[in-house]
N, C-alpha and C positions, 0 to 999 in steps of 0.2 A: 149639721153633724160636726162633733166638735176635730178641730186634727189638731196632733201632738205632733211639735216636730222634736226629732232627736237629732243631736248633733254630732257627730262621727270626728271625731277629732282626724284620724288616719285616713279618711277617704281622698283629702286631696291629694295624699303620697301618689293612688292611684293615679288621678285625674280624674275622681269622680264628686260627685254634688256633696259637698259636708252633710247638706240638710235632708233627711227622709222621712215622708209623713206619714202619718198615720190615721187609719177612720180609729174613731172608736165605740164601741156598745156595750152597755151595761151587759155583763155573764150572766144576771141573774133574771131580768127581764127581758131581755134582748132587743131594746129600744135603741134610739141611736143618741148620744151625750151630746146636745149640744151645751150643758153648763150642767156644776155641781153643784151640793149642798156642803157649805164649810162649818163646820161647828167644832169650836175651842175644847178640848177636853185635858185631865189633869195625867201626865204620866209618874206614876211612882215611881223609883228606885230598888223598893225594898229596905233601901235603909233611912233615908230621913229626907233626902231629897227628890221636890217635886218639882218636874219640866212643865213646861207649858206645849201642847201637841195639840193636833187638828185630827179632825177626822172628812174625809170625800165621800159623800155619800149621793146614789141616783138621785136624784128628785122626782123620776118615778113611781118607783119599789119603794125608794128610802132603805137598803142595803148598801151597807159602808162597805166602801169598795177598797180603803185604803186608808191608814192611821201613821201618822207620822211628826214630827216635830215642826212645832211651829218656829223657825229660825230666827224669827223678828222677835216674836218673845221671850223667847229664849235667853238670846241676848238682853235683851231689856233686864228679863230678870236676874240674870248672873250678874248685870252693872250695879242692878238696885243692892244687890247683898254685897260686894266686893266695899261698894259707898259705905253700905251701911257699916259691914266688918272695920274698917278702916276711919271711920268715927268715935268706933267702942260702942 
């Protein structure tokens, strides 16, 4: 089963454990995640520029459970254009 730990910034004000974990299960199967499926996909803008973003998907079902930005490419790709802008 896979576990998620979140990290509580404020817990140790209390004197409680930062870290709290989590089971988790796919909502749509109700299998238990021990690993997901990551596949690259393109996000638009709407106006001209395209991110580079992920999608989490069961490896079960195969229902994307979550879509978000890939942060490494992201990067990568915002350096590649700043280079490229700044050559002409």
């Amino acid at each position: 089963m896979l576990r998620l730990t979140v990290l509580d910034p404020k817990a140790h004000l209390n004197g409680g454990n930062m870290a709290i974990t989590h089971s988790s299960v796919c909502p749509h199967c109700k299998q238990p995640l021990s690993s997901l499926q990551i596949e690259k996909v393109k996000i638009y803008d709407g106006i001209s520029h395209v991110l580079t973003g992920m999608t989490l998907a069961c490896p079960g079902c195969h229902n994307v459970l979550n879509v978000g930005f890939d942060y490494t490419s992201t990067k990568e790709d915002i350096a590649a254009t700043v280079v490229k802008w700044l050559k002409g």
